[in-house]
N, C-alpha and C positions, 0 to 999 in steps of 0.2 A: 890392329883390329880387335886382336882381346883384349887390351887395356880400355880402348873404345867403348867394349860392351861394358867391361864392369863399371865403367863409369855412367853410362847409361841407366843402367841397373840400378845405382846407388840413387841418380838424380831421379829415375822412375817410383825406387821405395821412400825419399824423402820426400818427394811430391804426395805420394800414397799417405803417409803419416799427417801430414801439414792436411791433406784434403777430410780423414777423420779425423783431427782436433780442430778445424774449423766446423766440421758440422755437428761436431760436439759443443764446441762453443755455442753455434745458431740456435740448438737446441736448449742448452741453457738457457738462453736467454729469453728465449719464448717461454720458456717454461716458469722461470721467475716473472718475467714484465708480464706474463699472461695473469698473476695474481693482482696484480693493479688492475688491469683489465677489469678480470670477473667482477671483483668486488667497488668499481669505482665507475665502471663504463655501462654493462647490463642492469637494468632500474630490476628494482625487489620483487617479487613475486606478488607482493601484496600490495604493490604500485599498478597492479596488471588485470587485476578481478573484473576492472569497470568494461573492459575492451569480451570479456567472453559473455557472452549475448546470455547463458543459461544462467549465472548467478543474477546477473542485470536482472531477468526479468525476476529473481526471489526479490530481491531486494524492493523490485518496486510492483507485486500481485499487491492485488488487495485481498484484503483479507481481516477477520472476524479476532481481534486481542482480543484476549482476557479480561474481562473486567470492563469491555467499553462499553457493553447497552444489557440492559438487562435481562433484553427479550432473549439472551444467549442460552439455548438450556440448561440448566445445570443438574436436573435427577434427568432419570427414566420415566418413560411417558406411564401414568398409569393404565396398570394392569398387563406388561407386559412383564417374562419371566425372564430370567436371567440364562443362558445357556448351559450355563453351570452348575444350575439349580441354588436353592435358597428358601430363608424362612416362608411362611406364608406372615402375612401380617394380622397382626389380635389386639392393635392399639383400641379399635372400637367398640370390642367388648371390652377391655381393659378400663378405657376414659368410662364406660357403662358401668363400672362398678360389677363386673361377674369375673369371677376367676377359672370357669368351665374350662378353659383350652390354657391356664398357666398352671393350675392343678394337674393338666393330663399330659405334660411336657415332661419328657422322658432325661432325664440324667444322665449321660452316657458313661461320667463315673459313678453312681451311685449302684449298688448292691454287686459292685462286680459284672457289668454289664448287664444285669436285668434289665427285661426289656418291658417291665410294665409302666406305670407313673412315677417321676417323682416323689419319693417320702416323705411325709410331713416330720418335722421334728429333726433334731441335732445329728443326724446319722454320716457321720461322717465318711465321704465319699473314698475310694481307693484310687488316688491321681498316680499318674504316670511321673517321676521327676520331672519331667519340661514342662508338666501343667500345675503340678507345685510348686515349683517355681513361680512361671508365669503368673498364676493365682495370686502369690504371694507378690512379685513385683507391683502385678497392676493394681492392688488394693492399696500400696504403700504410695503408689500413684493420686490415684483417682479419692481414694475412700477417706483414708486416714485424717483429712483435713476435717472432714466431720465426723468419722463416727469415732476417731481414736486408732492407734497403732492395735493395741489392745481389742476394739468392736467395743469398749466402753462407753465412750459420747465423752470422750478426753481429748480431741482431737484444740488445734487453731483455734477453730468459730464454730466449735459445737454450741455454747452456751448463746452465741449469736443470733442463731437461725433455728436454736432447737433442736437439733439433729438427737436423733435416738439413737438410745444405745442397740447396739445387736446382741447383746447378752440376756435380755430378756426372754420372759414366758412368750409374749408375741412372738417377736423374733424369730425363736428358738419353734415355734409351732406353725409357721406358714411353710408349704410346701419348698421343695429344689425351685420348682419351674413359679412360685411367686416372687420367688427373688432373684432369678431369674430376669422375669417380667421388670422388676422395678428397678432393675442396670437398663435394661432396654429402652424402656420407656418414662421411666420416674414415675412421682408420687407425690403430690404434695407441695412441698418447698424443695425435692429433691428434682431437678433434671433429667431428662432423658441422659445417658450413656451409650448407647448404644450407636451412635456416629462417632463416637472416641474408641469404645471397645467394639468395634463392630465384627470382628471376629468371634461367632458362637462358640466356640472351643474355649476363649479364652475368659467368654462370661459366666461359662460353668465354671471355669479355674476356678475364679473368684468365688461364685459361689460355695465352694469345696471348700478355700480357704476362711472363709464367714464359718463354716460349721468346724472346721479347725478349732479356728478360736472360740466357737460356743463349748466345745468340748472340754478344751482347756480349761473354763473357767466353769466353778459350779452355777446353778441355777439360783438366781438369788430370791429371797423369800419376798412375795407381792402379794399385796391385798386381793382379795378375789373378786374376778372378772378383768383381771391388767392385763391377763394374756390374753384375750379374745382379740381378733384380730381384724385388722382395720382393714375394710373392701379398699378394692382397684378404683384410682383416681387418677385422674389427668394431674400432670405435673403444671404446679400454679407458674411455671416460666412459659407456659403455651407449645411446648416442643414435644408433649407426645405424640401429635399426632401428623406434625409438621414434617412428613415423608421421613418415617421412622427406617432406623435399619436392622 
């Protein structure tokens, strides 16, 4: 009977063993042949979009592209304000030929924050570095092709189109906020700017940087009456007044 048991025993624990190495095995096996599976048996996630009813229906709303009809709006309805606040618009004095409200546009750098008008004349502004900068980038941008790295009339296609120098008596004598006004709106053969530079901060930059380089350079000797200075005009491309910003 005791030899009995142990043998029992023996045949119970090898059964035990044989029963986890087979289920060890099972499990292998599932576990590798389930890699075939996943990847050969359940279709892609992105084979599956057409069957969920909520992208279905993005895919196929209707709806108003870009670009397909013109009646699509693309400004603000006039005379609404922005929430945010914003300029007021002076294109129609301006195309009028009166400088009343680009003369009384205040310089937030000029005099150290004074808060009266813009100064007439070369008074070079106090910029904060990001707006001497800025200044300085967006004119090597926008400006230089005509008026010159310089503000000379040294530029690509100064000789072109005529582009004036900004080193002049004129120049040098029309107010912060008239030069100002002529990034915003242009003048002449120049374009509005003002949809390119439409941030105010960054067209007084400019502005700052113009009386930079007036500063730098002396004032060069002109027959008299060369600096009187030429009234506000619509910009000869039709875009002053074309929902200015």
């Amino acid at each position: 009977m005791r030899g009995r048991s142990r043998r029992d025993r023996r045949t119970r624990g090898f059964g035990s063993v044989a029963a986890i190495r087979m289920t060890f095995v099972t499990v292998a096996a599932l576990l590798f042949g389930g890699c075939d599976f996943y990847y050969y048996k359940i279709p892609s996630p992105d084979q599956l979009w057409h069957i969920v009813p909520w992208f279905d229906h993005m895919i196929t709303a209707r709806y108003v592209r870009p670009y397909e009809t013109a009646a699509v709006p693309r400004y603000t309805p006039v005379g609404t304000v922005p929430v945010t606040g914003g300029e007021p618009d002076w294109s129609a004095e301006w195309a009028g030929g009166k400088t009343t409200t680009a003369d009384s546009l205040r310089n937030p750098y000029a005099g150290a924050g004074n808060a009266g008008a813009s100064p007439a004349g070369p008074v070079v502004p106090v910029l904060p570095r990001g707006a001497e900068a800025a200044g300085d980038t967006l004119y090597q941008n926008f400006c230089t092709v005509c008026h010159g790295v310089a503000g000379d009339a040294k530029g690509p296609i100064s000789n072109r189109i005529g582009a004036p120098s900004l080193l002049t008596g004129r120049a040098r004598g029309y107010s912060d906020g008239y030069l100002y006004s002529i990034i915003r709106y242009g003048r002449g053969v120049m374009p509005r700017y003002g949809d390119k530079v439409y941030r105010p901060a960054d067209r007084w930059a400019i502005v700052g940087h113009v009386r930079k380089l007036q500063a730098a350079s002396p004032a060069p000797e002109e027959a008299a009456g060369a600096a009187v200075g030429i009234p506000p005009a619509p910009s000869a491309t039709g875009s002053t007044a074309e929902r200015p910003r």
